[in-house]
Rosetta silent file (secondary structure, phi, psi, omega in degrees, C-alpha in Angstrom):
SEQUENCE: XXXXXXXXXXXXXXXXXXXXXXXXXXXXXXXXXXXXXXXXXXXXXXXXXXXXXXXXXXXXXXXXXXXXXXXXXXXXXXXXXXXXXXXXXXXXXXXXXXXXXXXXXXXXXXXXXXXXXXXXXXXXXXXXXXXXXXXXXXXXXXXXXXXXXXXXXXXXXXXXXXXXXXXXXXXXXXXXXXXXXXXXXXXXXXXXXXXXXXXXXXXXXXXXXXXXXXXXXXXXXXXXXXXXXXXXXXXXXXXXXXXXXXXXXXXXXXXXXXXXXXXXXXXXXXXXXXXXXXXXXXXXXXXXXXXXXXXXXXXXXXXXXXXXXXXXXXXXXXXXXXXX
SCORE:     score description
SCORE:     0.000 S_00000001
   1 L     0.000  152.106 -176.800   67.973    5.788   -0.628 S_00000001
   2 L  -112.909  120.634 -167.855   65.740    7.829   -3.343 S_00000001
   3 L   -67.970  157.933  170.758   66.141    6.240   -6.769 S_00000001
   4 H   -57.186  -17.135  171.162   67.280    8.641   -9.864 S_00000001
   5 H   -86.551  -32.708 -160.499   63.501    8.862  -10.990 S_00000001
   6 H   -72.414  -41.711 -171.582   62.390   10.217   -7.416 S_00000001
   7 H   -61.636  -82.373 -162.731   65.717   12.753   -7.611 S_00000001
   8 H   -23.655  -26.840 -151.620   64.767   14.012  -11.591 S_00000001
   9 H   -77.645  -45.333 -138.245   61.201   14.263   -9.866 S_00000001
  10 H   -91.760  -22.408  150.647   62.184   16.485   -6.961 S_00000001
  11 H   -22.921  -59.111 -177.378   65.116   18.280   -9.471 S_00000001
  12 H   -77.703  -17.732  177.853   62.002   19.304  -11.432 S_00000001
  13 H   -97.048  -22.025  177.247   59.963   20.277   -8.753 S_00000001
  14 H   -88.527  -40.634 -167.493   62.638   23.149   -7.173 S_00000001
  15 H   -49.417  -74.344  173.784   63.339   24.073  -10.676 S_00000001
  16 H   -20.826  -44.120 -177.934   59.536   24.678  -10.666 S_00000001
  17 H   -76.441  -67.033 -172.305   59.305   26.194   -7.233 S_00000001
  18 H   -44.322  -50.956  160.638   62.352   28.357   -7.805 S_00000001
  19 H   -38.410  -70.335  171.162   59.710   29.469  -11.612 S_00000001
  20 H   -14.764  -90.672 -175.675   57.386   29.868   -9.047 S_00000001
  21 H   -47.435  -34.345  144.830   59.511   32.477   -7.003 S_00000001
  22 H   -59.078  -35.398  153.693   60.694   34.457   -9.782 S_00000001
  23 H   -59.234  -19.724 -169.838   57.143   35.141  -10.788 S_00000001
  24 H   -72.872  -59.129 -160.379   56.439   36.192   -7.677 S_00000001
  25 H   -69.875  -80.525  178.487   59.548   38.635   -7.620 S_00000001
  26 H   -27.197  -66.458  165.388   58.874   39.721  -11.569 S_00000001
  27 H   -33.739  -62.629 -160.680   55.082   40.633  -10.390 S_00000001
  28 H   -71.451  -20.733 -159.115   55.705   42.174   -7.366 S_00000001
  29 H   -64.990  -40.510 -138.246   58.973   44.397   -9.033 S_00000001
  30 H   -56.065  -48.170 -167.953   56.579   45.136  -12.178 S_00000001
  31 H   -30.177  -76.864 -157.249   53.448   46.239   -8.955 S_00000001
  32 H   -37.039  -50.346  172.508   55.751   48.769   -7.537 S_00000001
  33 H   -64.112  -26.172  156.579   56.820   50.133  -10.830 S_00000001
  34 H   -57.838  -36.694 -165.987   53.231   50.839  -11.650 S_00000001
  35 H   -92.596   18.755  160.926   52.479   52.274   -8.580 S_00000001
  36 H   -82.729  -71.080 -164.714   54.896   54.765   -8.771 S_00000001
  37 H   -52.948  -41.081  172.130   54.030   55.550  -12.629 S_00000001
  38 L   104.358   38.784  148.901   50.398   55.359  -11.306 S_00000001
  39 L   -48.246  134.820  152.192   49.867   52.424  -13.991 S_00000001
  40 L   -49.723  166.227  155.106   47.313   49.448  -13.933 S_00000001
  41 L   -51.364  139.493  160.163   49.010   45.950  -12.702 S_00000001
  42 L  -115.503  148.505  175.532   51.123   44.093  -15.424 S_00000001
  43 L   -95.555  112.099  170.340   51.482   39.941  -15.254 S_00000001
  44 L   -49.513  136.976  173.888   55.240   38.962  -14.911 S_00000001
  45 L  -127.246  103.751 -158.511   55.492   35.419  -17.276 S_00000001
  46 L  -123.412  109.507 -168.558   58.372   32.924  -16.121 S_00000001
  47 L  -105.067  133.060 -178.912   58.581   30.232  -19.122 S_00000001
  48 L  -106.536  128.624  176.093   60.211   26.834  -17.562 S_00000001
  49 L   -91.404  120.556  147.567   62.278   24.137  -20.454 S_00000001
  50 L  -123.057   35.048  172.019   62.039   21.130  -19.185 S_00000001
  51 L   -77.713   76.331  152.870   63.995   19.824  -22.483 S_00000001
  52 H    19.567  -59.883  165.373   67.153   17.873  -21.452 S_00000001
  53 H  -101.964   28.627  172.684   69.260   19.025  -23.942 S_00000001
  54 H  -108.818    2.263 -166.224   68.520   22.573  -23.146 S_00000001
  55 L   -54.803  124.998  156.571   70.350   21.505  -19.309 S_00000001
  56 L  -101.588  -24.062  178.171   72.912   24.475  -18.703 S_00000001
  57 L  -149.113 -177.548  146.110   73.751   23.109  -15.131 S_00000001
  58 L  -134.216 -175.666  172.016   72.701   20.913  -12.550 S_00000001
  59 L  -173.603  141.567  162.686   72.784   20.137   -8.914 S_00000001
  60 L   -84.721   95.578 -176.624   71.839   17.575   -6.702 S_00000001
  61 L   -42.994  -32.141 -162.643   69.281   19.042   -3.845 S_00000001
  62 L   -71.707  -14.378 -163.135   69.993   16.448   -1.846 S_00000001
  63 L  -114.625  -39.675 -151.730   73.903   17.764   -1.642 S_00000001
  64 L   -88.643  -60.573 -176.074   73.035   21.399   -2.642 S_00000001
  65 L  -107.795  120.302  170.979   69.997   22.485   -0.277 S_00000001
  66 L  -135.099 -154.710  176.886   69.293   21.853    3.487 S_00000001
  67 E  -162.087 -177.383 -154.142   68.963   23.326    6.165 S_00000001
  68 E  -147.510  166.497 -167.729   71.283   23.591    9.600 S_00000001
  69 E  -147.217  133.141 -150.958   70.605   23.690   13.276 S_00000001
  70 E  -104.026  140.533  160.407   72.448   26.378   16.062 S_00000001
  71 E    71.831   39.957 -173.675   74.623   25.900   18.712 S_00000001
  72 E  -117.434  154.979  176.025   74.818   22.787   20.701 S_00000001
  73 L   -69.651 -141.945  155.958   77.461   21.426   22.921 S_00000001
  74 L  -113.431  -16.673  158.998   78.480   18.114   22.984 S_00000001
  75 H   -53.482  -49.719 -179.018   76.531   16.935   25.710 S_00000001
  76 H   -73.151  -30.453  163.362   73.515   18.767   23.959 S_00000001
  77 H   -76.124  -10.660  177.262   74.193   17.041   20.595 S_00000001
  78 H   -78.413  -37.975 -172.942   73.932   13.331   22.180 S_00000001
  79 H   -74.883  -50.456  164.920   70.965   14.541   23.523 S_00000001
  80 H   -64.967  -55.437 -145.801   68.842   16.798   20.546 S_00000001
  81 L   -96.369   32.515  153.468   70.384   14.522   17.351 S_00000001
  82 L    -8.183  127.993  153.100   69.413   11.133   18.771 S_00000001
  83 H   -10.166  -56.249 -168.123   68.441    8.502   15.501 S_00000001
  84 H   -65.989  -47.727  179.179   65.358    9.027   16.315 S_00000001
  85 H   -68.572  -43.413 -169.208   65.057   12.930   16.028 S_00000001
  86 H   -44.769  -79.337 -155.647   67.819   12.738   13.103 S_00000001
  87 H   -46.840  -51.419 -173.486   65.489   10.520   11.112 S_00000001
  88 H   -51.643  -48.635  157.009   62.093   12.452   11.991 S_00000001
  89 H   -44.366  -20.655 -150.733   64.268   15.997   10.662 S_00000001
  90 H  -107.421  -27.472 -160.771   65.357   14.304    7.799 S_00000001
  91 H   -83.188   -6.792  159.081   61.633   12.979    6.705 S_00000001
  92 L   -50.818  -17.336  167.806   60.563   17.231    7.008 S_00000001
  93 L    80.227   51.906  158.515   61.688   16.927    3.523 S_00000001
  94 L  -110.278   -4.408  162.228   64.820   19.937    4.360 S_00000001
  95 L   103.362 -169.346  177.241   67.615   17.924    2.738 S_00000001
  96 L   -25.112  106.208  175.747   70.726   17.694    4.479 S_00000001
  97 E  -104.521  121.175  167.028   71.002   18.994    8.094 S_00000001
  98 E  -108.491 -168.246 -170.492   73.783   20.506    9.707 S_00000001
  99 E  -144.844  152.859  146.546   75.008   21.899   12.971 S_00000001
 100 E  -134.407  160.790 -162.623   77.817   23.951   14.168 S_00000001
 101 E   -90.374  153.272 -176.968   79.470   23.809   17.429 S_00000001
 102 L   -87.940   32.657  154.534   79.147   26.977   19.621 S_00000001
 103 L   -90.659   -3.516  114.744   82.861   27.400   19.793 S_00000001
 104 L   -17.027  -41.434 -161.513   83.125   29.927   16.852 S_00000001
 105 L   -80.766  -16.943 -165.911   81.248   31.930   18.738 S_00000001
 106 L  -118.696  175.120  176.888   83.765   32.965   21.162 S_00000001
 107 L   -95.013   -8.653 -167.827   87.645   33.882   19.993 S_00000001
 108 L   -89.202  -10.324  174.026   88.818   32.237   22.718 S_00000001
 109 E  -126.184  141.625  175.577   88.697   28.587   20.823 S_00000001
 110 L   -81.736  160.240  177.579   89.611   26.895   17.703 S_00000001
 111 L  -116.118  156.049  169.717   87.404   24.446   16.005 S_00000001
 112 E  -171.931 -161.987 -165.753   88.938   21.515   14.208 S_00000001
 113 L  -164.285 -151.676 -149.301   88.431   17.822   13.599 S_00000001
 114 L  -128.089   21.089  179.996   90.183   14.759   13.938 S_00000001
 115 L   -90.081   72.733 -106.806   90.317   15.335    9.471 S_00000001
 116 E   156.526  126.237  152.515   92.747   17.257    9.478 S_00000001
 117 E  -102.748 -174.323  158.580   96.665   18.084    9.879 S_00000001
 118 L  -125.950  149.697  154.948   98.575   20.250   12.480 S_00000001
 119 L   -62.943  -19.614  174.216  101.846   22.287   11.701 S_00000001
 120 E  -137.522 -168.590  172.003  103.439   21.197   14.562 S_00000001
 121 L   -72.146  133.308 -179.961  103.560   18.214   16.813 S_00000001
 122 L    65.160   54.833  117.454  101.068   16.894   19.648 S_00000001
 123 L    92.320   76.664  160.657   98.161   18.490   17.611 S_00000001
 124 E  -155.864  172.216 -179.875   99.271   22.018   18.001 S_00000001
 125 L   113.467 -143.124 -168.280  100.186   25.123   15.512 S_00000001
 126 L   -90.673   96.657  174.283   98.203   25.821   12.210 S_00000001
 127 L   -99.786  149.446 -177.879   95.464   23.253   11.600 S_00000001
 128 E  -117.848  133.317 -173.947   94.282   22.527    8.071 S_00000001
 129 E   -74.820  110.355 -166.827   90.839   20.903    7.589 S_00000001
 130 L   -61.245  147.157  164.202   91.222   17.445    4.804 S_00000001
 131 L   -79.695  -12.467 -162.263   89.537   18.306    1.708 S_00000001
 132 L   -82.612  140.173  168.611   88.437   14.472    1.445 S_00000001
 133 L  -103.491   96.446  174.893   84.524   13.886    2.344 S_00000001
 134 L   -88.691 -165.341 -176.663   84.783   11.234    4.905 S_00000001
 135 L   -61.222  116.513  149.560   82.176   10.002    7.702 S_00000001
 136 L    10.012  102.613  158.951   79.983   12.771    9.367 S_00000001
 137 L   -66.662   93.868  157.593   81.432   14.768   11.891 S_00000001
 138 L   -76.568   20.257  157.766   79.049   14.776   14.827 S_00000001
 139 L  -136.842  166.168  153.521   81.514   16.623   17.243 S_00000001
 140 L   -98.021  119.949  169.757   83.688   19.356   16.526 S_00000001
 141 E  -102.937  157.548 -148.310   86.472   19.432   19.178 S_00000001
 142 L  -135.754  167.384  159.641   87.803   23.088   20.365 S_00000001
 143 L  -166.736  176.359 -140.364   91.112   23.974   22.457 S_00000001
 144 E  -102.138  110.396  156.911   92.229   27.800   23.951 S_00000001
 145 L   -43.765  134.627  171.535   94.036   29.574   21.176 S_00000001
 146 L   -94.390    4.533  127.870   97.210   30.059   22.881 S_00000001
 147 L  -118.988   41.793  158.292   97.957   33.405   21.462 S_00000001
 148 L  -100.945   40.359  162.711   95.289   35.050   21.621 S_00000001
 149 L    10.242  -23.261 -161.264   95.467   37.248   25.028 S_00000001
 150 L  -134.883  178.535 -173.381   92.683   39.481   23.773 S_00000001
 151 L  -130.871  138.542  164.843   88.832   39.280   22.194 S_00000001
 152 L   -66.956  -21.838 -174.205   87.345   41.129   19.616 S_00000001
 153 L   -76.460  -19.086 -171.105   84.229   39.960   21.323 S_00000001
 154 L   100.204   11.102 -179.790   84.904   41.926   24.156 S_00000001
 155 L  -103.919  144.145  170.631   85.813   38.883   26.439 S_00000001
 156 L   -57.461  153.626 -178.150   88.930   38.638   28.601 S_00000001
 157 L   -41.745  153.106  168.726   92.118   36.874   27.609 S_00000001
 158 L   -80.631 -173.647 -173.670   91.624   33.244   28.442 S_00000001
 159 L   -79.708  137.044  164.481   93.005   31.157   31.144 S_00000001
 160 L  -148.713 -175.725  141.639   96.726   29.771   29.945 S_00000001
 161 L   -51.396  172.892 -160.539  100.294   29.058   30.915 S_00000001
 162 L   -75.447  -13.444  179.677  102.236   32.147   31.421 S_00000001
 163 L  -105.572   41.344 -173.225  103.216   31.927   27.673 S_00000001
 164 L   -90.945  156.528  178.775   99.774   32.708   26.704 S_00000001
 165 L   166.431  127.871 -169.162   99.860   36.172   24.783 S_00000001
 166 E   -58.083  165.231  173.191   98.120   37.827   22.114 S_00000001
 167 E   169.039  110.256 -163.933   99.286   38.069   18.838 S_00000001
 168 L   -37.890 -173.901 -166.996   97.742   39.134   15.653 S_00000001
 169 L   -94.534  125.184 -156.651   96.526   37.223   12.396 S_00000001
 170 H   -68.935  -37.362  141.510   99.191   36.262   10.569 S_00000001
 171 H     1.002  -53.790 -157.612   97.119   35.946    7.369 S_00000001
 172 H   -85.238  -11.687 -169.858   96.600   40.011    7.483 S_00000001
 173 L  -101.754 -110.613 -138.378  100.220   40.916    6.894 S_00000001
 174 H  -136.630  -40.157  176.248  102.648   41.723    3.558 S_00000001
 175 H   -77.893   17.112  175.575  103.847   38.282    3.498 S_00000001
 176 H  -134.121  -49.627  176.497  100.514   37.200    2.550 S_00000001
 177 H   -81.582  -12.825 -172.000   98.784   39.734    1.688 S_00000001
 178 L    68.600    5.403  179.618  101.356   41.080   -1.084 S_00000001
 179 L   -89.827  145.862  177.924  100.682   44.503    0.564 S_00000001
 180 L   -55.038  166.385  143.230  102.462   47.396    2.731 S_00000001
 181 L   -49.601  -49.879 -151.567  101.543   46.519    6.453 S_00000001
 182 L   -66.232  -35.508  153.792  100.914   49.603    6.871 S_00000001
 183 L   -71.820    3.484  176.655   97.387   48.929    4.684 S_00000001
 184 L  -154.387   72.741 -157.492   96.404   46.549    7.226 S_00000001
 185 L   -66.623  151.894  177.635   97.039   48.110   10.868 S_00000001
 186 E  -116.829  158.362 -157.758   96.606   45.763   13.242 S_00000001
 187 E  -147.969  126.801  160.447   95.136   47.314   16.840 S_00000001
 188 E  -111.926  157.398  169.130   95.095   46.663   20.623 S_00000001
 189 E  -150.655  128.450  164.982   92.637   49.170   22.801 S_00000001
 190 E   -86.383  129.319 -178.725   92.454   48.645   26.650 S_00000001
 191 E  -119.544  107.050 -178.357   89.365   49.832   28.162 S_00000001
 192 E   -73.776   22.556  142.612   89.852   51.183   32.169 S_00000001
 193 E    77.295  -39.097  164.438   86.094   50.717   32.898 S_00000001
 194 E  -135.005 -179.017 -176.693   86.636   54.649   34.143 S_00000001
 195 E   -85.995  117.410 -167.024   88.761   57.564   33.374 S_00000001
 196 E  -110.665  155.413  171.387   92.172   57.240   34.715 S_00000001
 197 E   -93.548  115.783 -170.864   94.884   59.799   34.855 S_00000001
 198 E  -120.979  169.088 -140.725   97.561   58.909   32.663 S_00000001
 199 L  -177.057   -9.001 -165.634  101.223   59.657   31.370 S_00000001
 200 E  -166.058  144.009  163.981  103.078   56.806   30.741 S_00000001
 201 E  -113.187  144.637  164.320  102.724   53.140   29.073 S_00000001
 202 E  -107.371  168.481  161.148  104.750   50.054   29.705 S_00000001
 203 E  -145.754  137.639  161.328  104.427   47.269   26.981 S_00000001
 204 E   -89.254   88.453  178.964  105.848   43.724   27.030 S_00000001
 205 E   -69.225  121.499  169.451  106.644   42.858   23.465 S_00000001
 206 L  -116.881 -162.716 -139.656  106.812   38.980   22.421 S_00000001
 207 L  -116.796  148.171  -67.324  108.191   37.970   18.791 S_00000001
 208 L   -43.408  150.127  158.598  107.411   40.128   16.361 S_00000001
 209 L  -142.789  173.963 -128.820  106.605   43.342   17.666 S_00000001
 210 E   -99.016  133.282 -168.329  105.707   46.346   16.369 S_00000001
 211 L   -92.176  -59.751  174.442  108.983   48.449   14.994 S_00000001
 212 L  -147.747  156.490  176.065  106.570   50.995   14.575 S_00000001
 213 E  -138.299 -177.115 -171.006  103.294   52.380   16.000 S_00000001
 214 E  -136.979  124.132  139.608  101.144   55.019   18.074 S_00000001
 215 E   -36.176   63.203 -160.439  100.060   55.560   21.027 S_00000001
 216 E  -122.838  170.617 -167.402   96.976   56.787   21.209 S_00000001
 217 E  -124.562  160.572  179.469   93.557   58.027   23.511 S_00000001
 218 E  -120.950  130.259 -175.506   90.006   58.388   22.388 S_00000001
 219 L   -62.801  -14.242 -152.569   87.928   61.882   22.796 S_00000001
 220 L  -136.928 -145.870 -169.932   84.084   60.720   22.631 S_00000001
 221 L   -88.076 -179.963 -176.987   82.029   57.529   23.783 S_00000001
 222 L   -28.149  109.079 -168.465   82.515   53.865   24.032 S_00000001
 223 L   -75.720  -32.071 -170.655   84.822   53.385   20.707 S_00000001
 224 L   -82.980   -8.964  150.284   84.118   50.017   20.364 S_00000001
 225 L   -87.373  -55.263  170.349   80.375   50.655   20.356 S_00000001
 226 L  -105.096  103.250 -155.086   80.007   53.727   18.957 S_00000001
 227 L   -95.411  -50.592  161.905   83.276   54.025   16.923 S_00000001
 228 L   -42.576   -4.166  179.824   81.791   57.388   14.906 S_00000001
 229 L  -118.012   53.491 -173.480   81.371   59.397   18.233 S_00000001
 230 L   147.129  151.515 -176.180   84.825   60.345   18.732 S_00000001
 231 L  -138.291  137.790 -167.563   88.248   60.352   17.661 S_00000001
 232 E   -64.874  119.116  177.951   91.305   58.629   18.281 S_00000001
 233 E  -131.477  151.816 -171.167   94.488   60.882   18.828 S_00000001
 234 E   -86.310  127.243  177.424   97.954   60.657   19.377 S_00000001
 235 E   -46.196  139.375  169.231   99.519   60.996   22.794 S_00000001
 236 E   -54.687  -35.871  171.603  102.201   64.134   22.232 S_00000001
 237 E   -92.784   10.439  168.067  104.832   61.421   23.002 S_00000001
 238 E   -61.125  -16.029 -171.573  103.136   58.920   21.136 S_00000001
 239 E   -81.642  120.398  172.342  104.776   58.078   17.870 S_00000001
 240 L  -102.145  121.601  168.100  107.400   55.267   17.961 S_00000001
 241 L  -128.550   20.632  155.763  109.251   54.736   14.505 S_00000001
 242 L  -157.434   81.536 -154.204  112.053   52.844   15.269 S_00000001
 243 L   -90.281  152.365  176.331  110.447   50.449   18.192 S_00000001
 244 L  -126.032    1.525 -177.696  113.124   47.491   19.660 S_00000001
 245 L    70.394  159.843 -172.352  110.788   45.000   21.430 S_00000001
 246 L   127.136 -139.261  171.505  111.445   44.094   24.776 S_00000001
 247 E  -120.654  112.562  158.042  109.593   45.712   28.095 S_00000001
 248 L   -85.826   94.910  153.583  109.351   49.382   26.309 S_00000001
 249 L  -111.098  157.314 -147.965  107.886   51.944   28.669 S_00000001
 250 E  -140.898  124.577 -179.275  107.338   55.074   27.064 S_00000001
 251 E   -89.215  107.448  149.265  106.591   58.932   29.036 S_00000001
 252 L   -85.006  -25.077 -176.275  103.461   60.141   26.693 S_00000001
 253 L  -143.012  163.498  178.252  102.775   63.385   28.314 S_00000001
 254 L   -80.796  -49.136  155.794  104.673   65.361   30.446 S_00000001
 255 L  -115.273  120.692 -175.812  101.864   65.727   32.823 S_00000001
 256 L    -5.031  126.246  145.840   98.848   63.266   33.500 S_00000001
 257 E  -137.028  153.859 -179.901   95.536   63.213   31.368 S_00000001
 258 E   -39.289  128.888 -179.696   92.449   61.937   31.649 S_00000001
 259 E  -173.202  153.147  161.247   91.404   58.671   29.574 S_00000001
 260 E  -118.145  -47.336 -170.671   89.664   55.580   29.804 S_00000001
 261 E  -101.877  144.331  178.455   90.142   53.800   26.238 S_00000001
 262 E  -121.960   90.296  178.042   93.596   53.684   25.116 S_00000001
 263 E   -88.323  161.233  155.885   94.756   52.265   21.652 S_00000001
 264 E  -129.141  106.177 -165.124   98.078   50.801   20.214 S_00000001
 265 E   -83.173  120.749  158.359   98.153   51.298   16.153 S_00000001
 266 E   -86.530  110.557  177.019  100.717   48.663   14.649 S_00000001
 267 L  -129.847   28.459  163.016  101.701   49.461   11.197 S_00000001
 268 L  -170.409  129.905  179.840  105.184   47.680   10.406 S_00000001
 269 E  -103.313 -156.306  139.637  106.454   44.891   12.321 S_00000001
 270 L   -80.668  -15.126  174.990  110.100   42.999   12.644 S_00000001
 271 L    75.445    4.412 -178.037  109.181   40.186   11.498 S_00000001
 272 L   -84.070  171.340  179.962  110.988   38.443   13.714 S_00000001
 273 L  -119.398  140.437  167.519  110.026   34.935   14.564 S_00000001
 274 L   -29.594 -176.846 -171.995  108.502   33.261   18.098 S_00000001
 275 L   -65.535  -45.057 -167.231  109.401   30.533   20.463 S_00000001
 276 L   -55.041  -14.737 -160.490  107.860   28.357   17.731 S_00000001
 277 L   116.601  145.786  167.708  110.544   28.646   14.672 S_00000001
 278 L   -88.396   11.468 -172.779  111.192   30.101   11.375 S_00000001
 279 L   -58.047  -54.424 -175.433  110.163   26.339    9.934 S_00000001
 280 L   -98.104  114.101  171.594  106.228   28.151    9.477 S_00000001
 281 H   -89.975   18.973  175.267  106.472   31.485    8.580 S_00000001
 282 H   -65.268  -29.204  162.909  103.479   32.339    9.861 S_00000001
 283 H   -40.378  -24.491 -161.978  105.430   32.236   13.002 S_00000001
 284 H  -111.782    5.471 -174.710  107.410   35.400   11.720 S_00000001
 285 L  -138.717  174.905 -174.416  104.816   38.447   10.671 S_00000001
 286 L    83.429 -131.093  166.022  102.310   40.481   12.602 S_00000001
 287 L  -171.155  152.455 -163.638  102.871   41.214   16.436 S_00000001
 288 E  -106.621  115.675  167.114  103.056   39.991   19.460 S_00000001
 289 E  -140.693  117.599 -164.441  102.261   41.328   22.779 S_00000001
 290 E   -97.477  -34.851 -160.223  102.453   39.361   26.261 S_00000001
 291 E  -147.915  171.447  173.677  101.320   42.232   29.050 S_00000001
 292 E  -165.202  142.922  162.196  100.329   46.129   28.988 S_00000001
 293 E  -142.127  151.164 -164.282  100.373   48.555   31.951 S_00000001
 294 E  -164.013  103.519  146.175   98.833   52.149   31.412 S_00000001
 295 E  -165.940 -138.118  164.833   99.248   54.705   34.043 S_00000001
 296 E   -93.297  175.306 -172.240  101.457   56.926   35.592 S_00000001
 297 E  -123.243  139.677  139.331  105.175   57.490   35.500 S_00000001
 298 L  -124.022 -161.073  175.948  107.391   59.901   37.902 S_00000001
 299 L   -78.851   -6.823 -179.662  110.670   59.908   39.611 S_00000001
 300 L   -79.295  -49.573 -176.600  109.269   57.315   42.160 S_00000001
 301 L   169.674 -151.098 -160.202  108.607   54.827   39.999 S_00000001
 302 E  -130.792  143.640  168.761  105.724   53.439   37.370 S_00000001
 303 E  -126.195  114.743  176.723  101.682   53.007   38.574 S_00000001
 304 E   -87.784 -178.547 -175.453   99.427   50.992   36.994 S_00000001
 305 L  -103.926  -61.915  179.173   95.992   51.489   36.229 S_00000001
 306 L   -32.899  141.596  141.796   95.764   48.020   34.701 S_00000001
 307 L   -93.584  135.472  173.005   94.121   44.894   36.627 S_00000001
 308 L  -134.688  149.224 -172.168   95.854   42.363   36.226 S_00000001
 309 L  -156.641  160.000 -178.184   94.233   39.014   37.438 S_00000001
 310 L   -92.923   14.410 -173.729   93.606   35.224   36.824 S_00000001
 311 L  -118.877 -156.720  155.184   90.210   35.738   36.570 S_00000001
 312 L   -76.843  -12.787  170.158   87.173   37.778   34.507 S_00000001
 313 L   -67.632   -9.355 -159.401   88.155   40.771   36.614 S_00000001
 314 L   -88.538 -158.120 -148.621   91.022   41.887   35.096 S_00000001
 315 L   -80.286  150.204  172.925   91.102   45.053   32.854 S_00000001
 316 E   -86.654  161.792 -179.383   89.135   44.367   29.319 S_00000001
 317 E  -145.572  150.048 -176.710   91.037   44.446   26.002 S_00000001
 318 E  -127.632 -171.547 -177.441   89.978   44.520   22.693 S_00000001
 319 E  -157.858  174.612 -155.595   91.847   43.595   19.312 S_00000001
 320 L  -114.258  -41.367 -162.628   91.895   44.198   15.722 S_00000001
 321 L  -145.671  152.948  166.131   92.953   40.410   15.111 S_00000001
 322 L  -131.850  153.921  175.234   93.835   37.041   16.659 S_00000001
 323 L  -105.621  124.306 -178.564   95.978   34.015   15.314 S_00000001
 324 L   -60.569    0.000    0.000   94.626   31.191   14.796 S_00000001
């Protein structure tokens, strides 16, 4: 443990370092501004109190400043933060060290801790992290969001039961936000790896879905890379404004056109609520969507475009949002 004169010491020593850094900055600003006026150097002066009753704040370094270390599994954290390594990091003089788990990284997992509640029963729903500062965490444990069907990352829907299905951030809508929806569109965009000819969508609507949105195709390059190099437009038969949920397929053009990325613009939902209950009502805003097919339509019958598969093969999707 480092007694209260060794803290005041090293308290006194950032304050100092931190003097230190603002002279630095106060020099180098004042440099520049000479060498624009075409001025001699001026000396920047940083005066430090180190009078007690002149204290406007504090902090404790030891709580306040560290320093953190990326990415490990949990196999790789038994292995890197050993005692032994822990201690030898800690005597680098960087204060505190943390980690985060590389499950953040993807959308396809939640992070949580065993600190914690759930919203529903057998650890599932809406988890809330305890405010109380307990014991270390040295693992973070993850599980498959179960609606989130799509990735912002660009990765395919994850593996689930069949009543895996996207469904947007609940967080984002009117009952939360105090806002129209309609200020916070929520977005699916299917990307057909090439340009298919198309005419007709189906959609499979889960609880809420969208009463209403647009259909729409994008003119230019990759949107989700280059989103400025092109513009999104509405299918002639695109607008829905009084949408009913269900299996909806919807005739966009009369005759086939050409497209590869394909969006669906949400701006007002029903509000109705999921298999889970109106108990959370997070259960009850955004939207919901379990499948999409995008191709053509005729008197024969409907053709998809879409892969659909249990693997990384099937068609990518991208999303605006996911629920946690």
């Amino acid at each position: 443990m480092i007694s209260s004169s060794e803290n005041a010491l090293k308290r006194l020593l950032i304050i100092a370092a931190t003097g230190c850094a603002l002279a630095q900055g106060v020099s180098s600003a004042v440099g520049q501004s000479s060498e624009v006026q075409k001025q001699g150097p001026s000396i920047g002066t940083v005066h430090i109190d180190a009078n007690p009753h002149h204290v406007l704040n504090s902090f404790d370094p030891d709580r306040a400043l560290g320093s953190s270390l990326d990415v490990l599994s949990r196999v790789g954290i038994d292995k890197v933060h050993s005692p032994h390594i822990v201690q030898e990091s800690l005597s680098a003089g960087w204060g505190p060290i943390t980690y985060r788990n590389n499950t953040e990284l993807r959308m396809g997992a939640w992070h949580w801790t065993e600190n914690g509640t759930w919203s529903a029963a057998h650890e599932s729903g809406y988890f809330t992290g305890s405010t109380e500062l307990k014991e270390p965490t040295r693992y973070i444990l993850a599980y498959a969001l179960p609606h989130r069907g799509f990735s912002a990352s660009g990765d395919r829907p994850v593996q689930g039961p069949n009543n895996s299905h996207w469904k947007s951030h609940p967080y984002l809508t009117s009952k939360f936000t105090g806002e129209s929806d309609s200020l916070h569109p929520q977005w699916v965009v299917l990307d057909l790896a090439t340009p298919q000819p198309i005419n007709a969508i189906r959609i499979a609507w889960a609880e809420p879905y969208a009463q209403q949105y647009v259909l729409q195709y994008w003119t230019g390059e990759n949107p989700i890379k280059f989103p400025t190099k092109g513009t999104w437009v509405a299918f002639p038969a695109g607008v829905v404004t009084n949408g009913k949920g269900g299996s909806a397929t919807l005739r966009l053009t009369s005759a086939p056109m050409v497209g590869q990325f394909i969006r669906i613009w949400m701006t007002e939902s029903s509000n109705t609520c999921d298999s889970h209950g109106s108990a959370d009502p997070r259960n009850c805003v955004g939207y919901a969507i379990r499948e999409l097919y995008i191709g053509t339509a005729d008197q024969n019958g409907f053709y998809d475009s879409a892969r659909h598969t249990p693997d990384q093969d099937q068609t990518t999707t991208f999303c605006s949002s996911v629920d946690p």
